[in-house]
N, C-alpha and C positions, 0 to 999 in steps of 0.2 A: 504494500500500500504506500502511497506517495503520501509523505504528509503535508499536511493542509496546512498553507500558509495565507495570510491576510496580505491583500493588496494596500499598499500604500496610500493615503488617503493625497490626492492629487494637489497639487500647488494653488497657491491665491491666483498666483497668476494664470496657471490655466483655468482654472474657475471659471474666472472674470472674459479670458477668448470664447467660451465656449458659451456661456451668457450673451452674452454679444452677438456672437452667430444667430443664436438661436430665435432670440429677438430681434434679430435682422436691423441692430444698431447701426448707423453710420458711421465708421470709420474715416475722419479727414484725413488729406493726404499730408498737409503741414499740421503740430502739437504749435501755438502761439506761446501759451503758458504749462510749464509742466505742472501739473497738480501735485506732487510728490517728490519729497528730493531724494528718496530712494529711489526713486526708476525714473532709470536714465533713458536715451535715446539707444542705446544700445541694448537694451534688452529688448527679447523677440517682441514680448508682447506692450511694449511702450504706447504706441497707438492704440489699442483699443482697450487698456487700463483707462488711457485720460480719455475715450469715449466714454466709457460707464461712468466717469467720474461728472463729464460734463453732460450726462443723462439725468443725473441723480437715484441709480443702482447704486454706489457704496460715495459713500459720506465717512470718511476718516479725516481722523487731525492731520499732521502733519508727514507721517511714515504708510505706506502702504503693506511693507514687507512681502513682495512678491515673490520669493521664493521658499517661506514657509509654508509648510501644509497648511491643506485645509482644514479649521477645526469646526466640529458643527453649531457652534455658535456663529463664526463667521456665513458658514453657508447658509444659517438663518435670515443675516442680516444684508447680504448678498440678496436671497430672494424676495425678501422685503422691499428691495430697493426694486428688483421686478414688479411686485404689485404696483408700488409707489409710479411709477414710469405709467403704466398699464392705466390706474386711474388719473395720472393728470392727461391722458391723451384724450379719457373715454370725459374725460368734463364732471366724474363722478366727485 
């Protein structure tokens, strides 16, 4: 028998591409202001962090920390920020 190992719970920042996706966020092709001075221009996913940020999907102070796991308090607050999005489109 193989034994059973747990997958690793996925990064902020992929999180946050995969949100984006899914939600069919806009992605710009210039960042004006970085929202975070942990992600930089150089990380994969720099652009469409500061789309969700400039969506209002995640509302963080000053650190975003993209390359910690995800814990499911964040993926709470993460899909919160889905509804949030969801109801300022729908006018609710």
């Amino acid at each position: 028998l193989k034994e059973l190992r747990s997958t690793p719970a996925p990064t902020r920042a992929f999180a946050v591409v995969m949100l984006v996706r899914l939600e069919k966020i806009k992605v710009p092709e210039e960042i004006s202001v970085n929202p975070y001075s942990d992600v930089t221009p150089q990380i994969w996913a720099y652009k469409q962090i500061a789309a969700a940020r400039a969506a209002g999907i995640i509302r963080s102070a000053k650190y975003f920390r993209p390359f910690e796991q995800l814990d499911k308090q964040t993926a709470v607050m993460f899909l919160s920020g889905i509804n949030r999005v969801r109801e300022k489109i729908s006018g609710l």
